[in-house]
C-alpha positions as CSV (number, residue, x, y, z in Angstrom):
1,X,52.7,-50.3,34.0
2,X,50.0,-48.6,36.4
3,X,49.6,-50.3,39.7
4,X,46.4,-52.3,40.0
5,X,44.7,-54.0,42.6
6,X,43.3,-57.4,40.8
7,X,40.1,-58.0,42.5
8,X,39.5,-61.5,42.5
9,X,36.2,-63.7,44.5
10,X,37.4,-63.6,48.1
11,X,40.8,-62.5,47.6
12,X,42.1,-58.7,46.8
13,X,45.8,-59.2,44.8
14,X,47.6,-56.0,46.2
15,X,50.8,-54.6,44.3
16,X,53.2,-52.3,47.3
17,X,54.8,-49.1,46.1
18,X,58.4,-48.3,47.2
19,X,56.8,-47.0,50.6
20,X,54.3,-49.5,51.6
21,X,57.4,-51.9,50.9
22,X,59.2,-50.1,53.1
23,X,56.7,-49.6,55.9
24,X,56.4,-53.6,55.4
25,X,59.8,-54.4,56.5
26,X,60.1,-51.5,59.4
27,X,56.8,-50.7,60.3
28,X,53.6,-53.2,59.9
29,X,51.3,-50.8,62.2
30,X,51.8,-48.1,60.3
31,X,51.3,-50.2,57.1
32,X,48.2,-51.6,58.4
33,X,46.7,-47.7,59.0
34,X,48.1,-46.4,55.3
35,X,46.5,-49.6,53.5
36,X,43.2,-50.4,56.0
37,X,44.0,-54.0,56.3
38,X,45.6,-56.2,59.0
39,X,48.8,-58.3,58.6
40,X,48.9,-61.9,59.3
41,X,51.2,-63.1,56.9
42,X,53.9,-65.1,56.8
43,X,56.4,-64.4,59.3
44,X,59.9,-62.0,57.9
45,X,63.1,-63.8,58.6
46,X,66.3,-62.1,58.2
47,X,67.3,-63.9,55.0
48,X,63.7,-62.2,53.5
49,X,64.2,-59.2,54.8
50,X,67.9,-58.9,53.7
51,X,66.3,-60.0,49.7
52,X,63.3,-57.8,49.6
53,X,66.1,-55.0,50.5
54,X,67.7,-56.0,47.6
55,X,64.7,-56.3,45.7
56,X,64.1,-52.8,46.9
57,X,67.1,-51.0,45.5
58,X,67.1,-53.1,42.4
59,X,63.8,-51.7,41.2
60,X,64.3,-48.5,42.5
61,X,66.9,-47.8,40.3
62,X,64.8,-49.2,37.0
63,X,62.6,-47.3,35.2
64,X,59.1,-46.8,37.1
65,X,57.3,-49.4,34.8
66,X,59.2,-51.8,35.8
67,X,58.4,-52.0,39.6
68,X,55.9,-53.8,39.2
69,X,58.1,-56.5,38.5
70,X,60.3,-56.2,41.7
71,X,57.9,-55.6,44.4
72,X,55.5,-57.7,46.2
73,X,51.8,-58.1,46.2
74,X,49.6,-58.9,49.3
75,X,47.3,-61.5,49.2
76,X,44.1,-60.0,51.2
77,X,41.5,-61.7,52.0
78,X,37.8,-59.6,51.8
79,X,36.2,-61.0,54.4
80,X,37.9,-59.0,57.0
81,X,40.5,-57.4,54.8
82,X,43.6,-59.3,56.3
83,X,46.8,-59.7,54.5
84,X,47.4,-63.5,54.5
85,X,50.1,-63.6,52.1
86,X,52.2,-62.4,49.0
87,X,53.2,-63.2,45.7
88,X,55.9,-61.6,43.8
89,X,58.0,-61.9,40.7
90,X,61.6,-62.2,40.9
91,X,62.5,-59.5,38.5
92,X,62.2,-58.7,35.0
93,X,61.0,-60.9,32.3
94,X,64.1,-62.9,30.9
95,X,65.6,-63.1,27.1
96,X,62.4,-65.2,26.7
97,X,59.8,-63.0,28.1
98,X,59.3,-65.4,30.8
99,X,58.6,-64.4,34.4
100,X,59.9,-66.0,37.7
101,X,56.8,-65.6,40.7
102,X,57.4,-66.8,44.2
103,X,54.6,-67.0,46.8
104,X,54.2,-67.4,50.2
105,X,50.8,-68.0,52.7
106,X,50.7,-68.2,56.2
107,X,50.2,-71.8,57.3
108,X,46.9,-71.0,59.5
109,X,45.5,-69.9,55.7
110,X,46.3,-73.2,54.1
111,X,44.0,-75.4,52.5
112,X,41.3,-73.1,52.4
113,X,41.9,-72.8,47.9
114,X,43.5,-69.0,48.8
115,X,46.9,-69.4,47.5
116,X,44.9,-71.4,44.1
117,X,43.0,-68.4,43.4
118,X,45.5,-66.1,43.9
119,X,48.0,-67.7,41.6
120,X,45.2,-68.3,39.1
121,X,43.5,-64.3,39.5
122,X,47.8,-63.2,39.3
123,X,48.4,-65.9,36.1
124,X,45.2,-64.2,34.7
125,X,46.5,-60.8,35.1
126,X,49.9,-61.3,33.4
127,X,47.9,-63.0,30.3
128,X,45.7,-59.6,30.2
129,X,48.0,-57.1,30.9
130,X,51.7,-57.9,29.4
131,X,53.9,-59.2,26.4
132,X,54.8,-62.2,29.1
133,X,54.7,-65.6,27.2
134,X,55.8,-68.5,30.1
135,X,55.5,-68.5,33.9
136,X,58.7,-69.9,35.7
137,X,58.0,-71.6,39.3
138,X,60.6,-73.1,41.6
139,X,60.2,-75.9,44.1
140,X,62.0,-77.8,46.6
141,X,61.8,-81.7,45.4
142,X,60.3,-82.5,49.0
143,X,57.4,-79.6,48.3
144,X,54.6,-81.3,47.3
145,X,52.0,-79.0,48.8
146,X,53.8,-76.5,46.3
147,X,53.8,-78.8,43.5
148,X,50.4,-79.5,43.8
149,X,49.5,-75.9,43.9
150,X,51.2,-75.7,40.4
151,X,49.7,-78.5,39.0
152,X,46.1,-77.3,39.9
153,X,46.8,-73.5,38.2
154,X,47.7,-75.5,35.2
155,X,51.6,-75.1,35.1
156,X,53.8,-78.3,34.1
157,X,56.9,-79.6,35.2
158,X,59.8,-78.8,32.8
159,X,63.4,-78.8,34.8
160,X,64.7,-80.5,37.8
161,X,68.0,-80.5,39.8
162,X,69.3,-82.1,42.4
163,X,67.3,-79.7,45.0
164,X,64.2,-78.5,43.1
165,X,61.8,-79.5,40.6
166,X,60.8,-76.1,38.0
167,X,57.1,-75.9,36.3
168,X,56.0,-73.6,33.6
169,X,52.8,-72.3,32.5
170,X,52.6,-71.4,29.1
171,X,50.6,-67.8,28.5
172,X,50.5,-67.8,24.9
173,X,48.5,-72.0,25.0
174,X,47.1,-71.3,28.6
């Protein structure tokens, strides 16, 4: 699978190669000069850092094609081509062909539709351009910013535990 910026209306969906991931966790300045935008995303704890690392080596050692589905995308916004969030998947499709995605926006971003469009413009992507046939979301049960989120990008509530409530957008009816 090529790497592909998906332009959307005010947002630019953009996919890091293996350096720009790296530069990302060690060195934003330099990231800011390699990809001409500026960082204000969310912040990097530890306990990120330490599973984008693993993320790292996990798809490093899969075949190139298969990146894609272990590194993260920026979420920049056009205006002034700052990086406001990300979205990634959580590794390779399942038995099932279905996909995990996680996302993240900083708060001063919120409420503005960005994190909408750029779940919609990445839900739209996977339709077009894989054999994916169910997106998997995760949610604390106290989220309900999140929920809502999934709710508006047309993905329904299928599983909940204890701690977190699961939707699922079907590709194949969506």
């Amino acid at each position: 699978m090529k790497k592909e910026v998906i332009l959307l209306e005010n947002l630019d969906l953009y996919p890091l190669n293996s350096e720009e991931l790296s530069l990302w966790l060690n060195d934003i300045s330099t990231l800011e000069k390699t990809i001409n935008c500026f960082y204000n995303g969310h912040k990097i704890t530890e306990e990120l850092r330490d599973y984008i690392y693993s993320q790292l080596i996990i798809g490093l050692s899969e075949p190139e094609e298969n990146w894609i589905w272990y590194t993260y995308w920026f979420i920049v916004r056009k205006t002034d081509n700052t990086i406001i969030g990300t979205l990634s998947f959580k590794g390779k499709p399942n038995i099932n062909d279905e996909i995990e995605i996680g996302y993240a926006l900083n708060k001063e971003y919120e409420n503005h539709g960005y994190m909408t469009e750029a779940l919609r413009g990445l839900c739209q992507w996977i339709k077009e351009n894989t054999d994916i046939k169910a997106i998997i979301a995760e949610t604390k049960l106290d989220n309900k910013k999140s929920q809502n989120l999934l709710k508006r990008c047309k993905f329904k509530p299928y599983k909940e535990t204890d701690y977190s409530l699961s939707f699922k957008l079907n590709i194949i009816s969506a």
